[in-house]
C-alpha positions, -999 to 999 in steps of 0.1 A, spaced: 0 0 0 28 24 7 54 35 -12 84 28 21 69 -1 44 59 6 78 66 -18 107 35 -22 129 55 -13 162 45 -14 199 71 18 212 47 50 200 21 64 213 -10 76 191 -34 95 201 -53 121 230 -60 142 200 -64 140 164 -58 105 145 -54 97 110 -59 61 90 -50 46 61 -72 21 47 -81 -2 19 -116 -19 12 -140 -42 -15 -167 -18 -20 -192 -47 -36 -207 -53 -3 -213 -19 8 -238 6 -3 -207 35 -7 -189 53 19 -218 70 38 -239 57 65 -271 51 53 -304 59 73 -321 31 58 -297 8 75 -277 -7 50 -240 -18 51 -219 10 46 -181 14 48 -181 43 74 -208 28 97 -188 -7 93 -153 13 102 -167 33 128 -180 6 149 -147 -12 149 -128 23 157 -153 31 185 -147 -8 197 -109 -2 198 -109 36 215 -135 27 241 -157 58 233 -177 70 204 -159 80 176 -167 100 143 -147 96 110 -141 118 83 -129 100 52 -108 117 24 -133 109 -8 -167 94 -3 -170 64 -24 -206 53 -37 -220 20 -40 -198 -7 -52 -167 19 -53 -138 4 -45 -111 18 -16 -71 8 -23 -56 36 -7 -85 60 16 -77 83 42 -99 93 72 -95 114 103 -113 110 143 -105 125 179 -100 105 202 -90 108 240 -77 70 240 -39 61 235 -27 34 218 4 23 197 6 23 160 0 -21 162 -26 -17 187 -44 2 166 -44 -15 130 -48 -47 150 -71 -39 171 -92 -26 143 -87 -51 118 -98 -78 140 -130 -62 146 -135 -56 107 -151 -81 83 -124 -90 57 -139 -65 31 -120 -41 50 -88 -38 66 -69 -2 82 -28 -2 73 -12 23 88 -25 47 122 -10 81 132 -15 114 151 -22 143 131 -18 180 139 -56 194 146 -56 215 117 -56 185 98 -87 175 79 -88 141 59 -114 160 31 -102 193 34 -64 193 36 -59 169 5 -44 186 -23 -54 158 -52 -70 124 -59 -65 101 -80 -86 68 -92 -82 42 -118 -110 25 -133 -105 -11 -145 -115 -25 -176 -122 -64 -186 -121 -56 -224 -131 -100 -237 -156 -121 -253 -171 -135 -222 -178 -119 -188 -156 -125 -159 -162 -144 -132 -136 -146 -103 -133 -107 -111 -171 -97 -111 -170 -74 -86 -136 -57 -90 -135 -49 -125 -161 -32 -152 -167 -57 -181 -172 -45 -218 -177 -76 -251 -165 -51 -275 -129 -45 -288 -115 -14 -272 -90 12 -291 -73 26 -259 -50 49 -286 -82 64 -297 -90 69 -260 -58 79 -248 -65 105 -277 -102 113 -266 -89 115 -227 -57 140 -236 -91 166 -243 -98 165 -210 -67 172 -190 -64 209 -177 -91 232 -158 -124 228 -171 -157 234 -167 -171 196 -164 -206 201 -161 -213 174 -192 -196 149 -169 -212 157 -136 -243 136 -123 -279 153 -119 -274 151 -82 -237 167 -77 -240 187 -50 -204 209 -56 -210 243 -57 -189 247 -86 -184 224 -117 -146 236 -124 -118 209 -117 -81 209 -132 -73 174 -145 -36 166 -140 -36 140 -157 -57 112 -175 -42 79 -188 -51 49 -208 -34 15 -206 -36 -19 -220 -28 -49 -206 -34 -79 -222 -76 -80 -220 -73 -51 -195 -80 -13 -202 -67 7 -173 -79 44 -171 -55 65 -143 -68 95 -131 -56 125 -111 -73 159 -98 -76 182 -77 -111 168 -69 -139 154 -83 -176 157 -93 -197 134 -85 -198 103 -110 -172 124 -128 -147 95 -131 -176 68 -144 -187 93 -164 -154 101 -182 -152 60 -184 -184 56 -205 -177 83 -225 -140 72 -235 -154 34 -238 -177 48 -267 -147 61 -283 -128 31 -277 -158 11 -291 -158 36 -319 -191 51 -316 -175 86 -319 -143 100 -332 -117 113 -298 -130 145 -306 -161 141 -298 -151 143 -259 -139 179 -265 -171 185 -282 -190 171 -255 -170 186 -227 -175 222 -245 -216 223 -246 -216 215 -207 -248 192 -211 -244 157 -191 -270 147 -222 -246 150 -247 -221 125 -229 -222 88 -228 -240 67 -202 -226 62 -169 -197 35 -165 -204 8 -140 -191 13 -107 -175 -19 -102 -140 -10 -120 -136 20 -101 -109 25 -70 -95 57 -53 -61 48 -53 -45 77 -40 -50 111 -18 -26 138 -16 -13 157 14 12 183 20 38 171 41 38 186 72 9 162 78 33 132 76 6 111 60 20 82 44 26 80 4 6 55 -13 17 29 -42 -12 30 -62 -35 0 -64 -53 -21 -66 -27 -46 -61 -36 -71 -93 -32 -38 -115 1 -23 -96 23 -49 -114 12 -36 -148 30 -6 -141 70 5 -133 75 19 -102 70 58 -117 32 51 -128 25 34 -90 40 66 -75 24 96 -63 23 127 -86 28 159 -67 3 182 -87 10 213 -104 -17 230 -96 -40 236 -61 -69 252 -54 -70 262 -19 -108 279 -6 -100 312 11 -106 310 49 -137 334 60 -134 354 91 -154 342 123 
């Protein structure tokens, strides 16, 4: 998970403040990130009681990115305060072994209070996995999206180049996207082959809602060539999600890493999920220190 391995020791002490995790998890049996009033499994209700179980007290998490339903987790970040001490293996022990195997915390730390696991991230980045054969998969149902017909990734590499930079992306925003503003700035957007695999990499300084997924179905149309690689900066440029393609399926998506500046001493991912990292050298699995970041000016109290 990290790019420099971290022992699991017993002589630090964590906590009586603000503490940070790093975690991984199979998004197929949750219903996203968010607790759900209805109920249903979620990631953060799941996490939380395990958290709560290990600290003795109630706990509240703040997670880096919330995922939606079926999203997968290879590298996510979260935050809680805490009055309870423990050490670093206490911790990720203690909280795996009150997690179902769907889920399981890496690393622990304290974190200066002005910390904020959604606020103080400078970028994300996802990669959404592609089973580009004949006939469905079955041992990787859940962890990869699926598509019976032959993908050009040049053609999408071409279509994706359109939409790197700062951009309006209304056209790929879902009808529920609560941001206040549609502008993002794409560092960077990739597309891979490997063998029957189509890997899209993805980094900005945030994301829209379905804005990944749809950026997928729309590049998968191009790849399927249903539309020339222009047609993305044609699409892109009317700002109407009708114009785009249909949503991609959710189950080849994983947030796969979140940036921090330094001072917050959060660990640096190797970017997952862990059957795709060998794909790549060591530069592509790396975090990319983005070029540009928007920073929200602080109102006065």
């Amino acid at each position: 998970m990290f790019q420099t391995p971290i022992p699991l020791t017993t002589d630090n002490a964590i906590g009586d403040g603000r503490v940070a995790l790093a975690l991984e998890y199979d998004g197929a049996a949750y219903h996203g990130w968010q607790r759900q009033k209805s109920g249903v499994p979620s990631v953060e209700e799941t996490l939380t009681r395990a958290v709560s179980k290990v600290a003795d007290e109630p706990v509240d998490l703040v997670c880096a990115g919330r995922t939606d339903a079926g999203v997968h987790g290879s590298y996510q970040v979260v935050h809680f305060d805490t009055r309870a001490v423990r050490n670093l293996r206490s911790w990720v022990m203690g909280i795996n072994t009150a997690l179902p195997r769907s889920i399981a915390v890496h690393w622990a730390g304290n974190a200066p209070e002005p910390f904020h696991a959604r606020f103080s991230a400078v970028y994300r980045r996802y990669r959404y996995v592609i089973f580009n054969g004949p006939v469905r998969p079955a041992l990787l149902a859940p962890q990869v999206s699926w598509t019976f017909r032959p993908l050009n990734e040049e053609a999408m590499q071409e279509a994706a180049h359109l939409l790197q930079g700062e951009h309006d992306f209304s056209a790929f925003r879902a009808a529920g996207c609560q941001s206040r503003s549609p502008w993002r700035f794409v560092e960077f957007i990739r597309v891979h082959r490997r063998g029957d695999f189509v890997v899209i990499d993805v980094q900005a300084n945030a994301f829209l809602h379905h804005m990944v997924r749809n950026f997928a179905g729309s590049l998968m149309a191009v790849g399927q060539g249903k539309y020339p690689p222009a047609w993305v900066g044609e699409v892109l440029a009317t700002g109407d999600r009708r114009k785009a393609a249909v949503t991609a399926p959710a189950e080849g998506l994983y947030l796969v890493d979140v940036g921090y500046p330094e001072a917050f001493a959060i660990p640096r991912a190797q970017c997952g999920p862990a059957f795709v990292r060998p794909w790549f050298d060591d530069g592509l699995n790396a975090p990319v220190a983005p070029s540009w970041i928007h920073r929200k000016p602080r109102t006065r109290s």
